[in-house]
C-alpha positions as a printed NumPy array, in Angstrom:
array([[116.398, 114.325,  82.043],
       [114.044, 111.608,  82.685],
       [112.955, 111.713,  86.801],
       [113.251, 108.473,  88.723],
       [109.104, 107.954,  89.923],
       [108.462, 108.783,  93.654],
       [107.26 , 107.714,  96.541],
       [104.073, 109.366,  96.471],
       [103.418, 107.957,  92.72 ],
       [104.047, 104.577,  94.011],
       [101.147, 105.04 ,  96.646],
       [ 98.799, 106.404,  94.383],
       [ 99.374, 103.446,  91.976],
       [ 99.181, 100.654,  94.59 ],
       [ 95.952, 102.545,  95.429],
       [ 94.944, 101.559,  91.92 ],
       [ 96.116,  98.725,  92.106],
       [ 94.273,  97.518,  95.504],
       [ 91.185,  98.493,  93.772],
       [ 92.015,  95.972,  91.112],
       [ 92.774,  93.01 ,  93.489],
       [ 89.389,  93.991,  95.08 ],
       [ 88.119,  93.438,  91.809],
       [ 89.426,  90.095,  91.442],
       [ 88.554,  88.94 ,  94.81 ],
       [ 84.738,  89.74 ,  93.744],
       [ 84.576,  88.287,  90.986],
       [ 86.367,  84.713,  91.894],
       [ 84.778,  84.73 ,  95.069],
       [ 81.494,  86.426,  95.844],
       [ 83.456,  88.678,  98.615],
       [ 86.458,  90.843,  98.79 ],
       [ 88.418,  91.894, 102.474],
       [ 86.457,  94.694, 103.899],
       [ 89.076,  96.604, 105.504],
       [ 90.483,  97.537, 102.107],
       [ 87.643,  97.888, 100.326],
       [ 86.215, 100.219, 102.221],
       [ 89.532, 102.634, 102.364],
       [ 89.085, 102.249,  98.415],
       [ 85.354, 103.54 ,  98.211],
       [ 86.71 , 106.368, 100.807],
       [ 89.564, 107.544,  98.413],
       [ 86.113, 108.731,  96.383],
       [ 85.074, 110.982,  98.588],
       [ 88.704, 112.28 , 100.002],
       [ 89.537, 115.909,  98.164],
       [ 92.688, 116.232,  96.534],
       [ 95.302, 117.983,  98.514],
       [ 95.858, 121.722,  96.502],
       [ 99.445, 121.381,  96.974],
       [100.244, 117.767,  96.067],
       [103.862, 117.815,  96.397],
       [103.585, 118.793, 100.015],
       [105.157, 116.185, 102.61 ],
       [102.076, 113.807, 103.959],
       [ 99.93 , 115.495, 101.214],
       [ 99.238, 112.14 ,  99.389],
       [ 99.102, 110.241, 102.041],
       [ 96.169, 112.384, 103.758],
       [ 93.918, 111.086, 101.021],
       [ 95.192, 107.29 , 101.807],
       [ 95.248, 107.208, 105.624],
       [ 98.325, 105.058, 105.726],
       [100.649, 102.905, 103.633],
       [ 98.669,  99.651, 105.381],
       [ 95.539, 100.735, 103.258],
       [ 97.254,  99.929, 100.714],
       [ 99.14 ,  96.428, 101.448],
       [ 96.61 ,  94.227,  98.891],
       [ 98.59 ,  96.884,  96.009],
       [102.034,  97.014,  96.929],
       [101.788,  93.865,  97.312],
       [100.667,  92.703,  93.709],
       [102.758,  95.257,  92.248],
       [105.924,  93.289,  94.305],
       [105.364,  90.089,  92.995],
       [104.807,  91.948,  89.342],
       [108.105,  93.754,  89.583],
       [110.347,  91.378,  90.959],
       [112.38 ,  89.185,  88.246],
       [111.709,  86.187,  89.774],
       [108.006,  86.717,  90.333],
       [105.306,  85.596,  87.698],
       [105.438,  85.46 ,  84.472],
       [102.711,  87.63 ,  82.563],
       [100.368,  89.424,  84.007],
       [ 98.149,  88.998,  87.217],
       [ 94.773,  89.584,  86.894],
       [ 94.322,  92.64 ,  89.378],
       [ 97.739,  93.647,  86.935],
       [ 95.6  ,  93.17 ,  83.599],
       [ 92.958,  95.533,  85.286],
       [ 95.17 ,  98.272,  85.994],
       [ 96.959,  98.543,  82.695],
       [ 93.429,  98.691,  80.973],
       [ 92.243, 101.454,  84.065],
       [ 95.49 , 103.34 ,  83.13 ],
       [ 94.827, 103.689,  79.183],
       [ 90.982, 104.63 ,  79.604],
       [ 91.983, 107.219,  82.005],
       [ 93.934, 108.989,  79.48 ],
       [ 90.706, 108.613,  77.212],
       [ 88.938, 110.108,  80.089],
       [ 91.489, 113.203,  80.512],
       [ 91.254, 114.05 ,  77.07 ],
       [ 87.504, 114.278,  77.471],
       [ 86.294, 116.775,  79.784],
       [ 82.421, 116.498,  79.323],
       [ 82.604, 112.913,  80.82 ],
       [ 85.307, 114.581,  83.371],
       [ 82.335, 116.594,  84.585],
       [ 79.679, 114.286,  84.737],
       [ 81.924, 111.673,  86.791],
       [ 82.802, 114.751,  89.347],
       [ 79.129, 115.329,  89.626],
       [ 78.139, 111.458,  89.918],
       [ 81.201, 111.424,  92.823],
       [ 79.613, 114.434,  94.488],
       [ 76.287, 112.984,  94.295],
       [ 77.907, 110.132,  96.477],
       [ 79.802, 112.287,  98.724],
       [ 76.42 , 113.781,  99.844],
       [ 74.676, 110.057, 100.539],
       [ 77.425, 109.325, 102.53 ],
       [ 76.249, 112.295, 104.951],
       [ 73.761, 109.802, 105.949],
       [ 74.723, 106.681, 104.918],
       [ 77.997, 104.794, 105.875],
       [ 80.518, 104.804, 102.971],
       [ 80.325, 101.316, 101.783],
       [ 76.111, 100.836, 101.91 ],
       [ 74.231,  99.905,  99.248],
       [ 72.894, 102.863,  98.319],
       [ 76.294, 104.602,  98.138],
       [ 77.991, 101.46 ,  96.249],
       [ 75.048, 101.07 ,  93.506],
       [ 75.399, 105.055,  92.988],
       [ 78.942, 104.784,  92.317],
       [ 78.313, 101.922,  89.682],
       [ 76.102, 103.544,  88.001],
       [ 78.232, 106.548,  87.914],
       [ 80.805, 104.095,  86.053],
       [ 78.359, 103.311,  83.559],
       [ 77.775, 106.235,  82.767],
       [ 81.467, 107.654,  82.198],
       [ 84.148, 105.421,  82.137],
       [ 82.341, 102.656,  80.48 ],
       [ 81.556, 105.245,  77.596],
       [ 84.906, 105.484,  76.583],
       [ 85.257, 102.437,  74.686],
       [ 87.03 ,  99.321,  75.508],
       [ 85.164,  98.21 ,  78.206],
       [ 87.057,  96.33 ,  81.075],
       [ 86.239,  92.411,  81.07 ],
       [ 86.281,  91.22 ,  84.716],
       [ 86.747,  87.342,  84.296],
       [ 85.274,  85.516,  87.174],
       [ 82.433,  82.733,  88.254],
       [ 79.093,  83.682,  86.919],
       [ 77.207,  83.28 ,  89.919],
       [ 79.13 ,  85.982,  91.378],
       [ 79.25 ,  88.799,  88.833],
       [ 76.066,  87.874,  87.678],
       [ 74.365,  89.433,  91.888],
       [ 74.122,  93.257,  91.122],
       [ 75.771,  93.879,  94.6  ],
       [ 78.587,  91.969,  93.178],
       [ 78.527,  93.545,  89.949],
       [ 77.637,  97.132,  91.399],
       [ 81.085,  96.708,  94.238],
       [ 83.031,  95.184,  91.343],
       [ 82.3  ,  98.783,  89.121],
       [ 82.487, 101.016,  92.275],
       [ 85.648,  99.575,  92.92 ],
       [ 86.758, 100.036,  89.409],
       [ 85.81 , 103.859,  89.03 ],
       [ 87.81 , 104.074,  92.735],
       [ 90.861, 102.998,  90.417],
       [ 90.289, 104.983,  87.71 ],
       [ 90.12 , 108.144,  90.118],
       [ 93.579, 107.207,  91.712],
       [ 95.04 , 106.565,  88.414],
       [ 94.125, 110.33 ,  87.53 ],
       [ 96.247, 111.142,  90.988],
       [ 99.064, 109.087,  89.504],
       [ 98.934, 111.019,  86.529],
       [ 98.688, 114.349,  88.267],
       [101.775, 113.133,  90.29 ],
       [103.685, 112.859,  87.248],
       [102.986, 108.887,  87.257],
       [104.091, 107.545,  83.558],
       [103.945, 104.168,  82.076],
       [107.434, 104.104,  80.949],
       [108.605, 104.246,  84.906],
       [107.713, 100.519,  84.647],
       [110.195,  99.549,  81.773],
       [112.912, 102.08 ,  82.953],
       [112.937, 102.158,  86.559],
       [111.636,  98.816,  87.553],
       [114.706,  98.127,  90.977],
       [114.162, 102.164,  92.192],
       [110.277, 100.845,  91.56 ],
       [110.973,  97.672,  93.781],
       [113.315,  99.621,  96.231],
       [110.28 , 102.196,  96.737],
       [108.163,  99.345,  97.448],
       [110.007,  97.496,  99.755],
       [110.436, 100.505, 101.954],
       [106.332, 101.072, 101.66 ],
       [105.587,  97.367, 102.745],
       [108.02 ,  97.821, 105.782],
       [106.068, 101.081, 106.679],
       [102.62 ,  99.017, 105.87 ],
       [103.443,  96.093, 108.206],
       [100.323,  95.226, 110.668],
       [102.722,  95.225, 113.59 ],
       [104.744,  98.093, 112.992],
       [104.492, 100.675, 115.423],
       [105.484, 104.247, 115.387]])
């Protein structure tokens, strides 16, 4: 029997998915929202719980559902039938983050060298803040060389003057090696691709619920 996707893959997927708008932002603008961006980077450095399945576990490595709002968002408009057609860009991003983490399962060297260029980050960030340049230009070149090994190599479409500024460029891979770490929490949920084509309204009910729980003035 084929399980209905969760809660807790739908969070790790907007996660993805927030990285991806981030990406977008960068590259048509110069700039992304800082908020978000930064709970992206931190998802880098957050361990994975051991027991995943544990209530709050997943959401320990996101904070709250509001880090996420820029994802569940896009994934909203996506979903719903009366939304877009095609796909978003920040949507285009993801699918491509999705199949080169399955490359990058299958290929445990580059496994090891990412969770050593990760680590190597975790330890600047013991005395540097999170999102500094130091920290951001480590984590791009960490991208370069793993993910951007595999093959395939992710486009980003945007103005020239933008991704053409290394700090640009250097956010724009951090950011994109922050969804491809996500993605391999999706997976480990038990996140598929099919969920998409056979559970898109228990997809959109899930989100709805996680954008009322996300609202700015919600209080507890």
């Amino acid at each position: 029997m084929l399980r209905k996707p969760t809660g807790d893959q739908l969070l790790a997927l907007s996660a993805v998915v927030s990285c991806c708008e981030l990406v977008h932002q960068l590259a048509a603008n110069g700039q992304c929202d800082a908020e978000p961006f930064e709970n992206a980077i931190r998802t880098l450095f957050t361990n994975t719980p051991d027991d995943l399945h544990r209530p709050g576990a997943v959401l320990s490595v996101y904070g709250s559902p509001a880090a996420l709002r820029p994802g569940l968002r896009a994934l909203e408009i996506q979903l719903n039938p009366t939304g877009q057609a095609g796909l978003a860009p920040s949507m285009r991003y993801a699918v491509s983050i999705l199949q080169l983490a399955s490359r990058l399962r299958r290929n445990p060297a580059v496994l090891s060298r990412l969770g050593e260029g990760i680590e190597s980050g975790r330890r600047q960030v013991e005395h540097f803040h999170a999102t500094h340049d130091n920290v951001i230009a480590n984590l791009a070149d960490t991208y370069q060389a793993t993910v951007a090994t595999l093959g395939n190599r992710i486009q980003v479409r945007g103005y020239a003057q933008h991704l053409q500024q290394p700090h640009v460029a250097n956010r724009i891979r951090a950011l994109l090696l922050a969804a491809v770490r996500n993605t391999l929490l999706w997976r480990q949920l038990g996140g598929r691709r099919w969920h998409f084509l056979l559970h898109r309204r228990h997809l959109l009910t899930l989100l709805h619920q996680q954008l009322q729980d996300s609202r700015p003035d919600r209080v507890e």
